[in-house]
OpenMM code with the backbone's topology and positions (N, CA, C; nanometers):
from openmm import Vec3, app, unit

residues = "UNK UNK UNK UNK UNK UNK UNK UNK UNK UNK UNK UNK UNK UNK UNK UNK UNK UNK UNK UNK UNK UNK UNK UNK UNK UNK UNK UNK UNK UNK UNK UNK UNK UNK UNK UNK UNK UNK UNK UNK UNK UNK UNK UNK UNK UNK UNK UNK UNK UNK UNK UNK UNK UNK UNK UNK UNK UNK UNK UNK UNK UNK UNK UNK UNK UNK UNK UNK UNK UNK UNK UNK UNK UNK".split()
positions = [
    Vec3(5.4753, 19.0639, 9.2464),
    Vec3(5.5536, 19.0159, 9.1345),
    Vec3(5.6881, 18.9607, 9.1807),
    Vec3(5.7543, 19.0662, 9.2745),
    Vec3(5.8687, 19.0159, 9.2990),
    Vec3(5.8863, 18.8830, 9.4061),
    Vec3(5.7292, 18.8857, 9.4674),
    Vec3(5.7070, 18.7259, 9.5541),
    Vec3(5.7222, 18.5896, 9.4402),
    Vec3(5.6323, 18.6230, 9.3239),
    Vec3(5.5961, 18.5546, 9.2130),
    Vec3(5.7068, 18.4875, 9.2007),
    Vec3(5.8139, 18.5865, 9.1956),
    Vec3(5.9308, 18.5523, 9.0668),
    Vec3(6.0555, 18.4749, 9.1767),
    Vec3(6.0537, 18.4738, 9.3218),
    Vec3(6.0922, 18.4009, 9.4125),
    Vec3(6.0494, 18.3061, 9.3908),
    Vec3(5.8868, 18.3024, 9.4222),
    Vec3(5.8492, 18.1594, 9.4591),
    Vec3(5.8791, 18.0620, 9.3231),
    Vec3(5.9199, 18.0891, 9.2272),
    Vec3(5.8958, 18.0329, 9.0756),
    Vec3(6.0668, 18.0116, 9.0908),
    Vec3(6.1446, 18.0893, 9.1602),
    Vec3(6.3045, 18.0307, 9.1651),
    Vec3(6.3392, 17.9141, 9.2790),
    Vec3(6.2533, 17.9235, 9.3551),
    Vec3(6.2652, 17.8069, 9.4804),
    Vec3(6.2027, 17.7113, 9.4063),
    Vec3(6.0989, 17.7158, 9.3664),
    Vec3(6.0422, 17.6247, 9.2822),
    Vec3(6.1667, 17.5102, 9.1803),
    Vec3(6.2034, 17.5875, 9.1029),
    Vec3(6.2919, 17.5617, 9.0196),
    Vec3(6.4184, 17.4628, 9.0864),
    Vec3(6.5061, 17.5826, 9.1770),
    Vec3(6.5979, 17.4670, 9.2390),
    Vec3(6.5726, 17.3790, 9.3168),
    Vec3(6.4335, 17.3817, 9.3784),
    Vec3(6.3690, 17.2517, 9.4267),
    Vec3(6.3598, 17.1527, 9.3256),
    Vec3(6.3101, 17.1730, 9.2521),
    Vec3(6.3525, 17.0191, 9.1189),
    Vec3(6.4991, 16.9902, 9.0934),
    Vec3(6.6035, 17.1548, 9.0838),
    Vec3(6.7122, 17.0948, 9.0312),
    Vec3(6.7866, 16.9893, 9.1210),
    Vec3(6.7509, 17.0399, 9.2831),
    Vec3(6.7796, 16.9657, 9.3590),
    Vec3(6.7411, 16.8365, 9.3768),
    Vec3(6.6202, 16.8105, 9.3418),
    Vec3(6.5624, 16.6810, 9.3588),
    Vec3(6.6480, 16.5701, 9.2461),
    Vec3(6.6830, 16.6278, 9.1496),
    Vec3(6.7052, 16.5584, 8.9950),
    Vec3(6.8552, 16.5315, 9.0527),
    Vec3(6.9235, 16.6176, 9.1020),
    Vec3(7.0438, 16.5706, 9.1964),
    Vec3(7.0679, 16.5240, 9.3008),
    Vec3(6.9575, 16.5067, 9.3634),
    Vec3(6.9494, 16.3751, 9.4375),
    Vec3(6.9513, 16.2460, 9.3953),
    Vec3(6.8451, 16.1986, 9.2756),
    Vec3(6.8105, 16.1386, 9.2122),
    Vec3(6.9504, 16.0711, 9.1405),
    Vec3(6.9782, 16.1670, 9.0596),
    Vec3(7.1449, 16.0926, 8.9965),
    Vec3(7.2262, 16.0603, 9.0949),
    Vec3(7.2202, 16.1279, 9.1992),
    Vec3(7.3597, 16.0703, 9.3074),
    Vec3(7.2793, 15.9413, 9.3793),
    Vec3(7.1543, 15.8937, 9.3856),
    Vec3(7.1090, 15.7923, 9.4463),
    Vec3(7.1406, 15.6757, 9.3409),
    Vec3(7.1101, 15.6930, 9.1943),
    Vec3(7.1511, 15.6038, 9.0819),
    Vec3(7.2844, 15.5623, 9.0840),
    Vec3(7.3737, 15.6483, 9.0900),
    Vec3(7.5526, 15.6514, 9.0529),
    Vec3(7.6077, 15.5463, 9.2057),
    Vec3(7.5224, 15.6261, 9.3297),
    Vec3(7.5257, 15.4784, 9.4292),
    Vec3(7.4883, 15.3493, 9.4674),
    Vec3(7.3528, 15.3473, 9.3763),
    Vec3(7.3483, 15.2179, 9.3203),
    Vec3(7.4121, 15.1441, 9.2600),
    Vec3(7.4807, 15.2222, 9.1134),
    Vec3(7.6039, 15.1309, 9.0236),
    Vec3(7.6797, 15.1254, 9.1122),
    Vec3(7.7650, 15.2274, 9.2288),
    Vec3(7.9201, 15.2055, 9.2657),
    Vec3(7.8926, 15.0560, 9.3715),
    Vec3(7.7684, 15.0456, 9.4612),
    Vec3(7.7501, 14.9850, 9.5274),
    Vec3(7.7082, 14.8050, 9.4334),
    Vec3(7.6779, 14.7836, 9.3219),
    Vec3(7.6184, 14.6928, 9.2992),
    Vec3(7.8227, 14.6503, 9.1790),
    Vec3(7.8595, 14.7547, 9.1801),
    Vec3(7.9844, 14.7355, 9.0745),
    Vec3(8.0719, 14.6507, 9.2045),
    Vec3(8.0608, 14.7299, 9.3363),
    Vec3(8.1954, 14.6839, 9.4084),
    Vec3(8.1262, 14.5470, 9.4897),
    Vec3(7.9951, 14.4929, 9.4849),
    Vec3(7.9295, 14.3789, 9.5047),
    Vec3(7.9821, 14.2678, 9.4147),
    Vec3(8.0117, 14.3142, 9.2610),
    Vec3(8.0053, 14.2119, 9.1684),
    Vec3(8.1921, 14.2077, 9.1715),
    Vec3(8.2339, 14.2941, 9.2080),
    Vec3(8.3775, 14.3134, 9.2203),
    Vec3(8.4456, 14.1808, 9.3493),
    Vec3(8.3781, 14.2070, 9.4085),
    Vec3(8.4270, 14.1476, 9.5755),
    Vec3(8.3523, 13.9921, 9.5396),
    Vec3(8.2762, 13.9478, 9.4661),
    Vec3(8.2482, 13.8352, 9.4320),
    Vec3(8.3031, 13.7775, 9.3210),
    Vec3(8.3672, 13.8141, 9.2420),
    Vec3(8.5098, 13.7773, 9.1415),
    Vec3(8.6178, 13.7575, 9.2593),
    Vec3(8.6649, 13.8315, 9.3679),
    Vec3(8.7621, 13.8021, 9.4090),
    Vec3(8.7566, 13.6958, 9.5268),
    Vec3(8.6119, 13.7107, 9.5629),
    Vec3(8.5723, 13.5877, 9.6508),
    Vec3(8.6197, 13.4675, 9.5560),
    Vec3(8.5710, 13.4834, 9.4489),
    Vec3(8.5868, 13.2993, 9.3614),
    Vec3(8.7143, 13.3028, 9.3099),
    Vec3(8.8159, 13.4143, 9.2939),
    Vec3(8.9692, 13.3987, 9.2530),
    Vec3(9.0164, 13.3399, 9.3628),
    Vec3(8.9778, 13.3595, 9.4987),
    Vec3(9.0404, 13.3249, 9.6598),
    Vec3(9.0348, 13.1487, 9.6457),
    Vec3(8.9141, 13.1647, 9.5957),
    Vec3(8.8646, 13.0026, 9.6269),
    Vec3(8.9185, 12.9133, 9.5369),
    Vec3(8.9471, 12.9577, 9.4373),
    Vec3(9.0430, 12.8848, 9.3423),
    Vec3(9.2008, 12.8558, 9.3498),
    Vec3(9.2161, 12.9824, 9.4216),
    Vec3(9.3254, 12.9811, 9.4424),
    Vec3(9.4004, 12.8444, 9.5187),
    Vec3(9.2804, 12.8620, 9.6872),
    Vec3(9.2932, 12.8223, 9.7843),
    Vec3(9.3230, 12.6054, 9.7115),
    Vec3(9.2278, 12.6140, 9.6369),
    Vec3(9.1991, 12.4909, 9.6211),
    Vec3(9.3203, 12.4695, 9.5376),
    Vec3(9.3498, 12.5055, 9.4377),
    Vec3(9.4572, 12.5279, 9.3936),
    Vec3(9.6114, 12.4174, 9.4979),
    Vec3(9.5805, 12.5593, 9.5405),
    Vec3(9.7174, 12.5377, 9.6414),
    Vec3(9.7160, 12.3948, 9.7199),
    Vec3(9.5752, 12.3431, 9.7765),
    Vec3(9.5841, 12.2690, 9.8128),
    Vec3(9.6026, 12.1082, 9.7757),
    Vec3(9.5467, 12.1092, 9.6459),
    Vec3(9.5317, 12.0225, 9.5611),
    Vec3(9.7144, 12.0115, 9.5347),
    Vec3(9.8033, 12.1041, 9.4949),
    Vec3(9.9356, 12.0977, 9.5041),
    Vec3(9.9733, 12.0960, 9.6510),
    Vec3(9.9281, 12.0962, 9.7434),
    Vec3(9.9838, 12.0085, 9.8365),
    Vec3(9.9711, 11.8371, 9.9127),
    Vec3(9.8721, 11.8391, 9.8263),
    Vec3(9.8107, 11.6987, 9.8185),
    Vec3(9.8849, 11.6505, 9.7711),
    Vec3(9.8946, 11.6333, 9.6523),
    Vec3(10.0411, 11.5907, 9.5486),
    Vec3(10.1172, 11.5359, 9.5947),
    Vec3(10.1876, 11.6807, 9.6460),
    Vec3(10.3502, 11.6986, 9.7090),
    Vec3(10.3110, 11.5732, 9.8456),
    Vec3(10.2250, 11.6027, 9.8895),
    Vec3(10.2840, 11.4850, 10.0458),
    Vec3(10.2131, 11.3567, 9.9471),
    Vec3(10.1876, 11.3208, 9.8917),
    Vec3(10.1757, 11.2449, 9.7765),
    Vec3(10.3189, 11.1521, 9.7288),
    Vec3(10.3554, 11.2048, 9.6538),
    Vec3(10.4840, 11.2156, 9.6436),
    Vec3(10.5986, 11.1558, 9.7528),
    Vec3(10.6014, 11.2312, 9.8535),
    Vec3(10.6634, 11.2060, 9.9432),
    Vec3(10.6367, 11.0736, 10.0197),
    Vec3(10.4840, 11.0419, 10.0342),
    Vec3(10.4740, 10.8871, 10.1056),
    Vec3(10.5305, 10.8278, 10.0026),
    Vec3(10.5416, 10.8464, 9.9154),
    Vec3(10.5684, 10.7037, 9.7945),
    Vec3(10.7129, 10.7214, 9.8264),
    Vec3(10.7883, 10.8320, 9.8496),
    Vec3(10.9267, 10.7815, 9.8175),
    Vec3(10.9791, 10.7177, 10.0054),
    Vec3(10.9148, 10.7971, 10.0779),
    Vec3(10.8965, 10.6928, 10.2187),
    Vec3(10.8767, 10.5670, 10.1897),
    Vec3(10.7289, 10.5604, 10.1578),
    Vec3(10.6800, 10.4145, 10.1608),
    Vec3(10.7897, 10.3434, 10.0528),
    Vec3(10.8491, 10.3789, 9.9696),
    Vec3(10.9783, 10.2907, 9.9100),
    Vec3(11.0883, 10.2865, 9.9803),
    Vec3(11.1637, 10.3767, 10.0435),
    Vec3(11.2359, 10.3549, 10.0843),
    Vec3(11.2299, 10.2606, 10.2269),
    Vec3(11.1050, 10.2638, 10.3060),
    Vec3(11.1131, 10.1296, 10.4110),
    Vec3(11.0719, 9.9469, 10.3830),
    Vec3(11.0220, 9.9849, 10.2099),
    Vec3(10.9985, 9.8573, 10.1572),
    Vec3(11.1582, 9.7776, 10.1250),
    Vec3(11.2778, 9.9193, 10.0776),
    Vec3(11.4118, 9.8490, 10.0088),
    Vec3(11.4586, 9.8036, 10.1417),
] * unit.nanometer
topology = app.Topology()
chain = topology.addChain("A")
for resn in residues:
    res = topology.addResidue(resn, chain)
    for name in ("N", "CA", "C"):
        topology.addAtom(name, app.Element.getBySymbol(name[0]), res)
């Protein structure tokens, strides 16, 4: 009886264990697929940025040939 009532408690936290495996394999799926979708928002904020910036530096030396290129035309 008292084997019985062992084997029926190993039993037991063998599932509870398994079921907590199980949720901690899920919860690392979300953290892993959250900080995937995370790092790919900031990939495309970078890239906007970048272009951004560059596009305002285009401009600016923009800008600047014209007031060159005027001033060796006066």
């Amino acid at each position: 009886m008292l084997t019985e009532n062992l084997a029926q408690e190993i039993r037991e936290h063998e599932s509870m264990a398994k079921a907590v495996i199980a949720d901690a394999k899920a919860e690392a799926a979300k953290m892993i697929a959250s900080a995937q979708a995370e790092a790919e928002q900031s990939i495309k904020y970078t890239r906007q940025q970048c272009h951004r910036q560059w596009r305002e530096s285009v401009t600016k030396a923009e800008k600047e040939a014209e007031v060159k290129a005027a001033e060796i035309l006066e």
